[in-house]
KEKE-3310 file (N, C-alpha, C; in steps of 0.2 Angstrom, whole numbers, plus 5000, padded with zeros to 4 digits):
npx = (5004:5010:5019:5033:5030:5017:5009:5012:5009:4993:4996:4996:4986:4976:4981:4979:4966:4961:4968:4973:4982:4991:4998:5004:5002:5011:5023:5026:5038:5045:5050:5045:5039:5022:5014:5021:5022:5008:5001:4994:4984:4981:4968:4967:4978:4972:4961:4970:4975:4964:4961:4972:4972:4959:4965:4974:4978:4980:4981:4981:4989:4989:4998:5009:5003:5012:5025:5038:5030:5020:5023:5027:5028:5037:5040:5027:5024:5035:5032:5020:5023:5030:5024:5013:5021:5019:5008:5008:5019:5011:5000:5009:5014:5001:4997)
npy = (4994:5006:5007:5015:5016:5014:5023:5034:5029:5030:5043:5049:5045:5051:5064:5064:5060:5073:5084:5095:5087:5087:5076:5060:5056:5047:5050:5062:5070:5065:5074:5086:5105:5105:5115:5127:5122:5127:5116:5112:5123:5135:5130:5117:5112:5112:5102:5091:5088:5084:5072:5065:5065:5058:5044:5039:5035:5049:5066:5084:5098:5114:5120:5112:5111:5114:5119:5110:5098:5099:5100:5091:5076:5067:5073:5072:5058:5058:5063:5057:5046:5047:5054:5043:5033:5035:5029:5015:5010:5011:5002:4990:4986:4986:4973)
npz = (5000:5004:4993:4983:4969:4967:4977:4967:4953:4957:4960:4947:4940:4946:4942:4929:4926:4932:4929:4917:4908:4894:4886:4887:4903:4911:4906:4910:4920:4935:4943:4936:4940:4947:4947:4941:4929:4925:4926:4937:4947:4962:4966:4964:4970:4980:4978:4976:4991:4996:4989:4990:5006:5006:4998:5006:5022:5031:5036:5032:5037:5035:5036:5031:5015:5005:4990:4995:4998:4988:4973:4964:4958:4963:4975:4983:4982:4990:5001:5005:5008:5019:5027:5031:5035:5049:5053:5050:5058:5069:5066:5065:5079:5083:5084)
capx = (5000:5014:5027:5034:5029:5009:5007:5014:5004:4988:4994:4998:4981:4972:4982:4977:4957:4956:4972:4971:4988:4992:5002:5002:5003:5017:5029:5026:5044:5043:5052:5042:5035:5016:5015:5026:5020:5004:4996:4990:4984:4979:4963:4969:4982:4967:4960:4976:4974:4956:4964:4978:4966:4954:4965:4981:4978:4984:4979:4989:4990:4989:5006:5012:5004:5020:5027:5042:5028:5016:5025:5031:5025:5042:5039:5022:5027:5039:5027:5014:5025:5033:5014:5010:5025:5016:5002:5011:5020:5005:4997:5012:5014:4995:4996)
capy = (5000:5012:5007:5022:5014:5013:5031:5036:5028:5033:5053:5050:5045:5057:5070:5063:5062:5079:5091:5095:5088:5085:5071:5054:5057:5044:5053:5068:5068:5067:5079:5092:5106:5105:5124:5131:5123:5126:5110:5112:5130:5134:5127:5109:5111:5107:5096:5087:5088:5080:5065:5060:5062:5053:5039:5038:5037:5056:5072:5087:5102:5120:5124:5105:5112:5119:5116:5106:5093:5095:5102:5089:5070:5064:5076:5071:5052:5055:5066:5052:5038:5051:5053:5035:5027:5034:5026:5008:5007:5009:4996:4983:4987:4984:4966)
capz = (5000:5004:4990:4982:4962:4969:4976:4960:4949:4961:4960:4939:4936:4947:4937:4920:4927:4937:4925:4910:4906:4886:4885:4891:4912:4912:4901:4914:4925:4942:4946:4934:4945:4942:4948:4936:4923:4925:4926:4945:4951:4971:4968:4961:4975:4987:4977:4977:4996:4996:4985:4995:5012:5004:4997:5011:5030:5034:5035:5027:5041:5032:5035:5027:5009:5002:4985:4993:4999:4983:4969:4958:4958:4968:4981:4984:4983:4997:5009:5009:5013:5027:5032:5032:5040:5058:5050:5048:5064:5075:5064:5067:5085:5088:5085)
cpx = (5004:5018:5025:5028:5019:5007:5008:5010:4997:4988:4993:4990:4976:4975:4978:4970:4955:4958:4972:4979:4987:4994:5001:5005:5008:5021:5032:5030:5041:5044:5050:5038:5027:5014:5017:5022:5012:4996:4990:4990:4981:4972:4965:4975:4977:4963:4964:4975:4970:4958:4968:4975:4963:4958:4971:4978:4984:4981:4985:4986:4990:4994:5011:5009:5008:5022:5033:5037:5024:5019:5025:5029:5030:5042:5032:5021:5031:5034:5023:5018:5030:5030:5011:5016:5023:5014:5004:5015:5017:5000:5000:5013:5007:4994:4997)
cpy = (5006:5011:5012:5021:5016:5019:5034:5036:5031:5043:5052:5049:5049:5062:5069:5061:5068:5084:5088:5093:5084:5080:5065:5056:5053:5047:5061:5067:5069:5073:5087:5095:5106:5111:5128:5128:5122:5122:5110:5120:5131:5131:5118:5107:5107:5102:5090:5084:5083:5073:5061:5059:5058:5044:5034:5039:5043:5059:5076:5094:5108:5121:5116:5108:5118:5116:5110:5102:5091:5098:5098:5080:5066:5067:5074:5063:5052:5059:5061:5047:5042:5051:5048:5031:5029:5028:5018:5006:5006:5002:4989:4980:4986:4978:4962)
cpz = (5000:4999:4984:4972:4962:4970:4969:4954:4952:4958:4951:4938:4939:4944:4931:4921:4931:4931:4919:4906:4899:4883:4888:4899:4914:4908:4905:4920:4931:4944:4942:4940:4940:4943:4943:4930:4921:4925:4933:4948:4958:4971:4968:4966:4981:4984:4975:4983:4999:4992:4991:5002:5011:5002:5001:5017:5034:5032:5035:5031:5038:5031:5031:5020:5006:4997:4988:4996:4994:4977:4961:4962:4964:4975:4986:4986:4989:5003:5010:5011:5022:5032:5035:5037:5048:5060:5054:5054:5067:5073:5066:5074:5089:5087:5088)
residu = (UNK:UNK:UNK:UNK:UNK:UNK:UNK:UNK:UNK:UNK:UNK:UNK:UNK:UNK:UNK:UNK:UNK:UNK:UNK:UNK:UNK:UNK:UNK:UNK:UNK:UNK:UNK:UNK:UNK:UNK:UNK:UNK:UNK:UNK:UNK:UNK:UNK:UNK:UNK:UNK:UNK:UNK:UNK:UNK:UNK:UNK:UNK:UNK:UNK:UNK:UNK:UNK:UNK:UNK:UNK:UNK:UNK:UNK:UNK:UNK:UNK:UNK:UNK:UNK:UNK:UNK:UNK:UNK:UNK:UNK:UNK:UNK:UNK:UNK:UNK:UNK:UNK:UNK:UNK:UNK:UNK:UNK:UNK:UNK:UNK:UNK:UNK:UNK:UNK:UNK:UNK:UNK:UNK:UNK:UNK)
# end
């Protein structure tokens, strides 16, 4: 559930069903910002927000939406496994 290839693919296809990105969504580098180039504006930022809540066990704090969290597909891949790993210890530890 946390491995890095599955978030990834998870945020790729919410871009290529929410943004209006041109190209195939796999062809789109990680590390493109989506800010910069347009694909993701302050609104698409919180519906980024409402994605990852909705599909990760975490919530994302006011001051945690910042581009070095949601910027760029790699960045965004590493916040929720940063997020999730609380997650995933309390889970192993309650057994």
């Amino acid at each position: 559930m946390f491995n890095p290839i599955t978030i990834e693919t998870q945020v790729r296809a919410f871009i290529a069903e929410n943004f209006h990105y041109r190209g195939e969504v796999e062809s789109l580098p990680a590390t493109a910002s989506l800010l910069e180039s347009g694909l993701v504006d302050s609104m698409g930022v919180l519906e980024l927000v409402t994605f990852l809540e909705s599909t990760f066990p975490l919530q994302i704090a006011d001051d945690e939406m910042m581009p070095e969290n949601l910027d760029t597909i790699a960045a965004i891949v590493a916040f929720v496994r940063r997020k999730c790993i609380p997650h995933r210890e309390v889970l192993a530890n309650a057994g």
